[in-house]
C-alpha positions in Angstrom: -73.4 73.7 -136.1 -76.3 76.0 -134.4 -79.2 74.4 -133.4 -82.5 75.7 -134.4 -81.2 77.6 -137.7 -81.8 76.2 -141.7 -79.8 78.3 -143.3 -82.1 79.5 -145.8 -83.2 75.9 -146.4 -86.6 74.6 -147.1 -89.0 71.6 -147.8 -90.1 71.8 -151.8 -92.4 69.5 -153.3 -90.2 67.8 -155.9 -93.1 65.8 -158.2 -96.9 66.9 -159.0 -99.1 68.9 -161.9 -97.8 72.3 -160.6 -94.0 72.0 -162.1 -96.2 71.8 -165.6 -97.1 75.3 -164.6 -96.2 78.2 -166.7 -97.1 81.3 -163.8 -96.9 84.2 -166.1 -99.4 82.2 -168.6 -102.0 82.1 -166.0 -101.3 85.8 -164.8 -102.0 87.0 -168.3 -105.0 84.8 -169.5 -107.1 84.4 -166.1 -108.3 88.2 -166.9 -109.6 86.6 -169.9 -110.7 83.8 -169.0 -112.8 85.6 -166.0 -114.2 88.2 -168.7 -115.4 85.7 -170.7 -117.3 83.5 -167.9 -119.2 86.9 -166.6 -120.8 86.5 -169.8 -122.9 82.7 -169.0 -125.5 82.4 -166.0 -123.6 80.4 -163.5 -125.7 77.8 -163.6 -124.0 77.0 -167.0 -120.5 76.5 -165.9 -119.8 73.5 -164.2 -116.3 72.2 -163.2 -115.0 69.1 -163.4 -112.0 67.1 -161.5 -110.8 63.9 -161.0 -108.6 62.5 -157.9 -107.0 59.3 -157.2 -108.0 57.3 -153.4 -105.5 54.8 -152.7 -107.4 52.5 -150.6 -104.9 49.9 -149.8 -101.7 52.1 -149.1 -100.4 52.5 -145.9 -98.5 54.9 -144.2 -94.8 56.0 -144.6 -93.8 55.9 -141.3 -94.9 53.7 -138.6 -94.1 54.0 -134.5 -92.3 50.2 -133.7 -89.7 48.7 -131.1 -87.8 47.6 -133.9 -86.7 47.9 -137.4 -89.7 46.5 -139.5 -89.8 44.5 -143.1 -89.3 46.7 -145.9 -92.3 46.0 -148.5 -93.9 47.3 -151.6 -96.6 49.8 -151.4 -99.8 48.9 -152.8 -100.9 51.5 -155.6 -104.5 50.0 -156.2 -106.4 53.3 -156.6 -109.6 54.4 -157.4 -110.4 57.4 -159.2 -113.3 59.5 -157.8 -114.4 62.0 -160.7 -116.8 65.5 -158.9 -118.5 67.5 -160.8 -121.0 70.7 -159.8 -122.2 74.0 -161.6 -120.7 77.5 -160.0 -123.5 78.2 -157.9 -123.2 74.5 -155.8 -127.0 73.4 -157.0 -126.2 71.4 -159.8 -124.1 68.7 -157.9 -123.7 65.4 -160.3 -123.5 62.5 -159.0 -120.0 61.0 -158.1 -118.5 58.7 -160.6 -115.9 56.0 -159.0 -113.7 54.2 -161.6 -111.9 51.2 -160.4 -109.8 48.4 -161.3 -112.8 45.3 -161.5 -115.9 45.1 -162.8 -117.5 43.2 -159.8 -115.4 44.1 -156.6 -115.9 41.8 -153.8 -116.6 44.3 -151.7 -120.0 44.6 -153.9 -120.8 41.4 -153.6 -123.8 41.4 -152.2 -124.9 45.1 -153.0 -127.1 46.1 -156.0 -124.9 48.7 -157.6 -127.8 50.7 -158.9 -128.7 51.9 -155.6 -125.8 53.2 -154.9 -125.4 57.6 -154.8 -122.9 57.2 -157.3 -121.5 55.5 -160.6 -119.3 52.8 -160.7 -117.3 51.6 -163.9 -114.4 49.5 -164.5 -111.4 50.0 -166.6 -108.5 47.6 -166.2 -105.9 50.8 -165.2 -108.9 52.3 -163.4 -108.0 55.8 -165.1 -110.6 58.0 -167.1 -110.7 57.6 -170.9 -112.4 60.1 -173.3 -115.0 57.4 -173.9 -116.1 57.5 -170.1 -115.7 61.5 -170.1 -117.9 61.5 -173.4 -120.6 59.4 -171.4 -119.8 61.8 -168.1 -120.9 64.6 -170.2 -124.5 63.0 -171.3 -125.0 63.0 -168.2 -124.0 66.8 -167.0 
């Protein structure tokens, strides 16, 4: 075998939202779609996504001496919905959704006066109720 050569071989991302994807779909409507948003001021169009922070997981790999414990990962997440108009002006707020509806880690901090929203949902995941109250707020 030669070092140095793959043979035509590569690193592919095997799971995520992109194998969904149908490319020629979005080569044929984002003309339209872009036609269509020339017509609102972009202070009207706002985009919204949502990502998952997995506080508690550690890394894959680790540097030891010696072969360590295989364990579990912890999945606890937290989802961390951001939201802002085209033009970057109209930021709204971050909304955090997690697992509890008193973490311990807000124990002895008054929610409210916090730069963002927390709520709880037992699989911490957005629901269309919480998008519905998202959107009062937009």
């Amino acid at each position: 075998m030669v070092q140095g050569k793959t043979y035509g071989t590569k690193s592919y991302r095997r799971f995520g939202e992109s194998g969904s994807v149908v490319i020629e779909n979005i080569k044929y409507v984002s003309p339209q779609m872009r036609a269509k948003l020339e017509n609102f001021d972009w202070k009207g169009i706002y985009n919204m996504d949502e990502t998952c922070l997995f506080n508690r997981l550690q890394a894959d790999d680790s540097l030891a001496t010696k072969q360590l414990e295989g364990r579990k990962k912890d999945k606890e997440r937290l989802i961390v919905v951001v939201c802002c108009n085209k033009d970057g002006l109209g930021k709204v707020p971050l909304w955090v959704i997690g697992k509890f509806a008193n973490p311990r880690c807000f124990k002895h901090v008054n929610i409210d006066n916090l730069n963002y929203h927390y709520r709880a949902k037992k699989k911490a995941w957005m629901t269309g109720f919480f998008f519905s109250r998202f959107c009062s707020l937009v």
